[in-house]
C-alpha positions as CSV (number, residue, x, y, z in Angstrom):
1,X,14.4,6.2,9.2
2,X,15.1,9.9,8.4
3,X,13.0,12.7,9.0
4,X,13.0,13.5,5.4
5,X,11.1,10.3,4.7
6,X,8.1,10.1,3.1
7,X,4.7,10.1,5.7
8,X,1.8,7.5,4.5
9,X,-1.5,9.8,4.7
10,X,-3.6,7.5,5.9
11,X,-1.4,5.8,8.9
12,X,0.8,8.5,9.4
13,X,3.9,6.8,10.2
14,X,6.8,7.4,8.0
15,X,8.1,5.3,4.8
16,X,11.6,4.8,5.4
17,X,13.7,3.7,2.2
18,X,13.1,-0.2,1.4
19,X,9.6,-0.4,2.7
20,X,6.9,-1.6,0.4
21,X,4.9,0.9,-0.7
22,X,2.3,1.6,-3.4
23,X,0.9,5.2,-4.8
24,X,-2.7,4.7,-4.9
25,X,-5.1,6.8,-7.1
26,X,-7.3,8.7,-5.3
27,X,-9.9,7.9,-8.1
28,X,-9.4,4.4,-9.3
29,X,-7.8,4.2,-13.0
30,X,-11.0,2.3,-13.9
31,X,-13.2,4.9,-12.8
32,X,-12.0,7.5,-14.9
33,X,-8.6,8.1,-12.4
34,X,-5.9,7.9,-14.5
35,X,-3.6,10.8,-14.9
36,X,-5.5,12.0,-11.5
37,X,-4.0,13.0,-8.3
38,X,-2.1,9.9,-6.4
39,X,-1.1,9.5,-2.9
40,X,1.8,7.9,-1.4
41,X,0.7,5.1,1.1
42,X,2.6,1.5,2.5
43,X,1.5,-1.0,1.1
44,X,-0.4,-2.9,3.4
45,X,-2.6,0.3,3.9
46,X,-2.9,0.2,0.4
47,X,-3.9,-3.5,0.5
48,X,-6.6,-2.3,2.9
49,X,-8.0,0.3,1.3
50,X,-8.9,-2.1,-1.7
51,X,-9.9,-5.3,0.5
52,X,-12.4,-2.9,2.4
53,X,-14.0,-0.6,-0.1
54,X,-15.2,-1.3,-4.1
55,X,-13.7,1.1,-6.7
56,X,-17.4,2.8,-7.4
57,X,-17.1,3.4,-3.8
58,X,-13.8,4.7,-3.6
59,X,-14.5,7.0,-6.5
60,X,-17.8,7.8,-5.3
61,X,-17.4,8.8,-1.6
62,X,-13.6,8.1,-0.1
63,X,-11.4,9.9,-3.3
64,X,-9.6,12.1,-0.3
65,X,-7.1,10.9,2.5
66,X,-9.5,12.1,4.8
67,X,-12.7,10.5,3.9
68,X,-10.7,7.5,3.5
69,X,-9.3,7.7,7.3
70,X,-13.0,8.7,8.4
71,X,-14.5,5.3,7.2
72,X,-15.0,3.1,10.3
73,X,-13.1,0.1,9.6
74,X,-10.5,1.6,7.6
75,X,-10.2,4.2,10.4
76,X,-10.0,1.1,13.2
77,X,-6.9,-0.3,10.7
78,X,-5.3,2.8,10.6
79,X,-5.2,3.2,14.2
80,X,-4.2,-0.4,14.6
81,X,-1.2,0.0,12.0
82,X,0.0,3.1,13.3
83,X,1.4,1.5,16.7
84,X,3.3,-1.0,14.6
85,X,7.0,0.3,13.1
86,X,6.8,2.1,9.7
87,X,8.3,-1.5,8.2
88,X,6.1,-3.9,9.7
89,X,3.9,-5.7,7.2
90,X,1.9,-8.5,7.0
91,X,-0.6,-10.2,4.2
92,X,-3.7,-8.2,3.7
93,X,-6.7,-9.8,3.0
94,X,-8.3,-10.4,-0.4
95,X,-10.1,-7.3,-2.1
96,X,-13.9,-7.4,-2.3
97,X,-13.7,-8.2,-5.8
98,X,-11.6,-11.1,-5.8
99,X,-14.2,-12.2,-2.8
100,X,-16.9,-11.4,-4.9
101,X,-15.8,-13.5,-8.0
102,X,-14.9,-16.7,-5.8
103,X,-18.6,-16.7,-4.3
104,X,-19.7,-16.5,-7.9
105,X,-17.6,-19.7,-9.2
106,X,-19.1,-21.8,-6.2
């Protein structure tokens, strides 16, 4: 870890070299995003942005870092992340979508 690395926006511990990270689009791609501004993230925030919020909602209300770290859960997560070192990860959970489409195969 250097002090030139990289900071995540949301968790605000830094992304050393070799971590797993992800740029996520502040307005999802599918929501008329692509080409748009981008933010820098690990990705296991990343993974928890998309397992907690749908893309209408993440173009529709939390399109900013700092809506995204005022959302109650998220914010919860990013405090819970940010007293674990800037390489720990672990498997996120599934995105609402992917929850969504196995409860309509049942």
């Amino acid at each position: 870890m250097t002090k030139t690395d990289p900071i995540c926006l949301l968790c605000l511990r830094p992304i050393p070299p070799g971590v797993k990270q992800s740029q996520h689009h502040l307005i999802p791609k599918l929501k008329g995003g692509k080409g748009g501004p981008t933010i820098l993230l690990h990705h296991i925030c990343h993974q928890e942005i998309h397992a907690t919020l749908t893309e209408a909602e993440l173009a529709r209300e939390f399109n900013t870092p700092e809506a995204l770290r005022a959302h109650p859960q998220l914010a919860g997560f990013f405090n819970w992340v940010s007293k674990r070192p800037p390489e720990f990860h672990a498997r996120g959970r599934s995105s609402l979508r992917k929850q969504r489409s196995r409860k309509r195969r049942r």
